[in-house]
N, C-alpha and C positions, 0 to 999 in steps of 0.2 A: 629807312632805306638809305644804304649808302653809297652814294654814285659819285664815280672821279671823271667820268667823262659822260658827258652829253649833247646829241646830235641833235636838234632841231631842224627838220629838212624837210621844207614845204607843208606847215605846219597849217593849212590857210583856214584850220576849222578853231582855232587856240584864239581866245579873243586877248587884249595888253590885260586883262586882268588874270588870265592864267597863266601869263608869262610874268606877269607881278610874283605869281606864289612861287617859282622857281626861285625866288628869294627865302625861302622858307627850308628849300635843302639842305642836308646837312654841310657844315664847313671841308667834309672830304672832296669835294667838284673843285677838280683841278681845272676842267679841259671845258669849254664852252662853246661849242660851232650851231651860227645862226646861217640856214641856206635857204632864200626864199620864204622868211615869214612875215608873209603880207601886212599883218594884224601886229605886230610889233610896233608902237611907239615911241616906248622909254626903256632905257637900261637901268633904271633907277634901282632896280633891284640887288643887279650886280656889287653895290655894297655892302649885302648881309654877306656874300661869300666869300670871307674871309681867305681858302686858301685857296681861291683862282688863279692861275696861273699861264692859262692859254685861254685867247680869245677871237672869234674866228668873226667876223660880223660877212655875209657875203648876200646882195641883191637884196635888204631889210630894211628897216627902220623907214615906215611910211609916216612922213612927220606931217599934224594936222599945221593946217594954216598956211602950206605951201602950196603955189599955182605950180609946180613941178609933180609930175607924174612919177617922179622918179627918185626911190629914195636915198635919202641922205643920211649921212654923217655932219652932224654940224656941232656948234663950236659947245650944245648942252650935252651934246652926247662925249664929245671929247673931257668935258669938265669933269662927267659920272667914271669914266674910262682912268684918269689919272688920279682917282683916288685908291686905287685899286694896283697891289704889287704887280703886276704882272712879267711875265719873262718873255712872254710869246703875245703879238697884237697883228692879226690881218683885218685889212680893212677892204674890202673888196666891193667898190658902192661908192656911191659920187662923195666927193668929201667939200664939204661947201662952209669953212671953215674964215674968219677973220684973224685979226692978231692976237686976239683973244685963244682960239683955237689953240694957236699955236704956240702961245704960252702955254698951255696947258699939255702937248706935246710933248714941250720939252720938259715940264715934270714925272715923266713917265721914266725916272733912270734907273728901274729896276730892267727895264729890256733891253734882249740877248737878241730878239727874231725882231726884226718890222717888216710886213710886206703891206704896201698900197697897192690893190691892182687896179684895174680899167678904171671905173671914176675916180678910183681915190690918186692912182697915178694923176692923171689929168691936172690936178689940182698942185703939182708938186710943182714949184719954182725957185730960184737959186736962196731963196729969203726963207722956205720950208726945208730944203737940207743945211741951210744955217743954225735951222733952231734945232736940229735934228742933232749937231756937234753935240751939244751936251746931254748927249745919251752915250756916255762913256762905257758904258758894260755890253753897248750893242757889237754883234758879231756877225749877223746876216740880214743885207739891210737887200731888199726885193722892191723895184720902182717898176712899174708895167705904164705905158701909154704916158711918159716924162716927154715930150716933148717941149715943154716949157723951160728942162732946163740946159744950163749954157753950159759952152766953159768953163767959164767965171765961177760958175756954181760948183764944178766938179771938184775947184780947187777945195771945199770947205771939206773933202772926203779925209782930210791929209788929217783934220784933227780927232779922226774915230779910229786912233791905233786897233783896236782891237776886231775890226772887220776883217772876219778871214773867207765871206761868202759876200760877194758883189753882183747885183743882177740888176742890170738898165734896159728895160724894151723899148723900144719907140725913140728912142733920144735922137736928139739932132748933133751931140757933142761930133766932133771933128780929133783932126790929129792932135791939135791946141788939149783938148779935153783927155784925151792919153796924156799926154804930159803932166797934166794937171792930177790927177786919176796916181799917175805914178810917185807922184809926192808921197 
């Protein structure tokens, strides 16, 4: 079977062991969209395939050993994610990430697209679009629910020549933040 794109959307009868064998597809799966799969733990799979290139993670990865109902993206799923070339990475789902995380982030300099939306926004502050500068090939970077970051923050956009699509919801930036933005 050779599939370049696959939708996983509300998959809630797929236990992580049949999302394990999605590692087993052939290296043609480009395109990868997780919506609502309850039963998803690890992406650990995601390293057999070789030539991924879009990555959609939205309302998934229910991680054991969290008092949180709600799942996450954390700093083991970012480490499986940045071994992985990717061009295109949405993360749509609380991101609960340390400095670790965020190293790991910023080794992701094969990407063109980044969208955080509603949790993973939440979690962005002027120290996550710092590590964010050294994704130099990026060109459409998408922040939903940033109200974390400042000003201050907006200055570091000056060092991503290559953004030609800018999208901030929620931000609390001010005039200061245009200026900054305009760098």
């Amino acid at each position: 079977l050779k599939v370049n794109r696959l939708n996983c959307i509300g998959t809630s009868s797929l236990t992580n062991s049949g999302y394990r064998a999605l590692g087993d597809l052939d290296s043609t799966v480009t395109e990868l969209h997780f919506l609502h799969c309850k039963n998803l733990k690890s992406l650990a799979f995601l390293g057999k395939l070789s030539g991924l290139q879009k990555l959609n993670i939205d309302g998934m990865l229910n991680v054991e050993n969290t008092s949180s109902l709600t799942p996450i993206v954390d700093d083991d799923v970012l480490t499986t994610i940045a071994g992985i070339q990717l061009r295109s990475l949405v993360i749509a789902t609380r991101l609960d990430v340390s400095g670790i995380g965020l190293v790991q982030l910023s080794h992701m300099r094969s990407l063109e697209c980044l969208a955080l939306e509603r949790g993973a926004g939440e979690a962005v502050t002027d120290s996550v679009l710092k590590v964010l500068c050294g994704l130099t090939k990026l060109r459409k970077l998408r922040i939903t629910d940033c109200d974390q970051l400042t000003d201050a923050g907006l200055s570091y956009l000056q060092y991503l020549p290559r953004i030609t699509s800018l999208e901030l919801y929620g931000s609390n930036f001010t005039d200061e933040g245009v200026r900054q933005i305009s760098k």
